[in-house]
C-alpha positions as CSV (number, residue, x, y, z in Angstrom):
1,X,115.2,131.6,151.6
2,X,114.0,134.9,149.7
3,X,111.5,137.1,152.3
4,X,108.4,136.6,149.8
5,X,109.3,132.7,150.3
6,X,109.5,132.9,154.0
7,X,106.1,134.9,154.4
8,X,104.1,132.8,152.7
9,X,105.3,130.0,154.3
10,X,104.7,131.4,157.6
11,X,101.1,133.1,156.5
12,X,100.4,129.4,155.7
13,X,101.1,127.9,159.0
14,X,99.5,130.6,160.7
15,X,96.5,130.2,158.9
16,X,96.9,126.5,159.4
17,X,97.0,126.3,163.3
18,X,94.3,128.8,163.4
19,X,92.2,126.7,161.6
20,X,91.4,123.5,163.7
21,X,90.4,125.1,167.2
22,X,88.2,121.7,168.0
23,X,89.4,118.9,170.8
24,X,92.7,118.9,171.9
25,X,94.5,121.8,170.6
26,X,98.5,122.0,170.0
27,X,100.3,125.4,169.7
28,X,100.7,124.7,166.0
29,X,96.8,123.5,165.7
30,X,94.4,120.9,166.8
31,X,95.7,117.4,166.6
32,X,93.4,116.7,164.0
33,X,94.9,119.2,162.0
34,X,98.5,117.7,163.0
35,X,97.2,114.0,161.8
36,X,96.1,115.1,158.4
37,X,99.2,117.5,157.4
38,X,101.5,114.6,158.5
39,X,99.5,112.9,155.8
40,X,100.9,114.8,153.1
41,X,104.2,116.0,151.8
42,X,107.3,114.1,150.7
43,X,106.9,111.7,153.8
44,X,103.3,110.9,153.5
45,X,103.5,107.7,152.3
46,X,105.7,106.6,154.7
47,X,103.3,107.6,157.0
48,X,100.2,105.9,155.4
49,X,102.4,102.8,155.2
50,X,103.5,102.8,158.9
51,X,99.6,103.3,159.8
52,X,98.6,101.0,157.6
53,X,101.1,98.4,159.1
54,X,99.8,99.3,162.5
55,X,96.3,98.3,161.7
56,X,97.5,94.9,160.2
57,X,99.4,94.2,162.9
58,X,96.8,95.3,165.5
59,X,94.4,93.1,164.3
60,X,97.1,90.1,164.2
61,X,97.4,90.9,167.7
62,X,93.9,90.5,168.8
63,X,93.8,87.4,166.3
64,X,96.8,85.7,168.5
65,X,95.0,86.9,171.9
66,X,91.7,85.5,170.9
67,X,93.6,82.1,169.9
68,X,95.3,82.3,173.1
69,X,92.3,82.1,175.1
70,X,90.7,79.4,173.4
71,X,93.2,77.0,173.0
72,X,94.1,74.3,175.7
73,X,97.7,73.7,175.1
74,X,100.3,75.3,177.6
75,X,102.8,75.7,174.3
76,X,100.2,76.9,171.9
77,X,99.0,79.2,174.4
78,X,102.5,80.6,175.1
79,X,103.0,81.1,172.0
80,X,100.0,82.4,170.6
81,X,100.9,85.6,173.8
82,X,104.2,86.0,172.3
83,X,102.4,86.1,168.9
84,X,100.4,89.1,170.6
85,X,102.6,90.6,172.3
86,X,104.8,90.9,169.6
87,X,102.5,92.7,167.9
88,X,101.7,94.9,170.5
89,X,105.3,96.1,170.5
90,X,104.9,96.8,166.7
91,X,101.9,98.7,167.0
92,X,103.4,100.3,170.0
93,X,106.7,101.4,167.8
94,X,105.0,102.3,164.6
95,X,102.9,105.2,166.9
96,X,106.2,106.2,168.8
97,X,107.5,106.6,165.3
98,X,104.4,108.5,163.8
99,X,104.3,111.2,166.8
100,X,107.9,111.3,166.1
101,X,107.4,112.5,162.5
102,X,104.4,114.6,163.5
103,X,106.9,116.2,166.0
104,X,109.4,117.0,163.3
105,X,107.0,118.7,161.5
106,X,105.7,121.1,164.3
107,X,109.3,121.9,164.6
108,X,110.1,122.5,161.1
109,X,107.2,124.6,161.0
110,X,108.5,126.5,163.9
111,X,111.7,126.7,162.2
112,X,110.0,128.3,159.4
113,X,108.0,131.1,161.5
114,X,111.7,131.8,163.1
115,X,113.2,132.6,159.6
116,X,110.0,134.6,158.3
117,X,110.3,136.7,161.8
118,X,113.9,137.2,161.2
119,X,113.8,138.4,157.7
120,X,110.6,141.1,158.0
121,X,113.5,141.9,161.4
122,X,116.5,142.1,158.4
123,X,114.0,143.8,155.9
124,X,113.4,146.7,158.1
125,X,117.0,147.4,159.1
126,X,118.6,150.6,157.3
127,X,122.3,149.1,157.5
128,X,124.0,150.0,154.1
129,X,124.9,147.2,152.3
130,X,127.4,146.9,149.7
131,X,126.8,145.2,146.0
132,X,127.6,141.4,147.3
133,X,125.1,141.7,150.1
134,X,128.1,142.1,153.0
135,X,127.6,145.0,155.9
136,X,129.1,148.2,154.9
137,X,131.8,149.0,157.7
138,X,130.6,152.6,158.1
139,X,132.8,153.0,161.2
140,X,136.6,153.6,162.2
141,X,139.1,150.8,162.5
142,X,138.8,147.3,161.0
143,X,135.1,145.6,161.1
């Protein structure tokens, strides 16, 4: 990663967490901010997918609850709450799995204000360096 590469990135995510300062905040931003950049990128569609799934599954959930409740078999009724409760799990796993990925990303990003720090730290360094980019052993003995 070159140093112009690095500060830009970390420029952006500066700018980006200082952007959303409304609700609940996060070090890297607000988690509104947090729920739309997990929206884009090379995994966004996964993650449009996985809420997407959520909501169907939600909604089969509180189809199987309502049926449940109104019907007067012992089976049916079992297994129209096993029908909901399974759901419930899969709603349950696809959010586990989203703040997951939104996690990732916050630490990715953190990753990337690491390596910016580090070269603007190895940019202002005077340590001679020779033609491949190695340290210049500039003292006695072996390096």
């Amino acid at each position: 990663m070159s140093l112009s590469s690095a500060l830009a990135l970390a420029d952006r995510d500066r700018t980006t967490s200082e952007a959303g300062s409304s609700g609940v905040t996060h070090e890297d931003g607000s988690l509104r901010q947090m729920f739309s950049d997990s929206l884009r990128g090379p995994r966004g569609w996964m993650v449009k997918v996985a809420l997407a799934k959520g909501l169907v599954f939600y909604a089969f959930g509180v189809y199987c609850a309502v049926c449940a409740i109104l019907t007067d078999d012992v089976r049916s009724v079992v297994l129209w709450s096993l029908g909901a409760l399974w759901s419930i799990a899969v709603v349950v796993s696809v959010k586990l799995w989203w703040w997951n990925e939104m996690n990732r990303r916050s630490i990715l990003r953190g990753l990337r204000r690491e390596a910016a720090a580090y070269a603007r730290w190895e940019s202002r360094r005077s340590i001679p360096r020779r033609a491949g980019g190695d340290v210049a052993w500039t003292g006695g003995g072996a390096p």
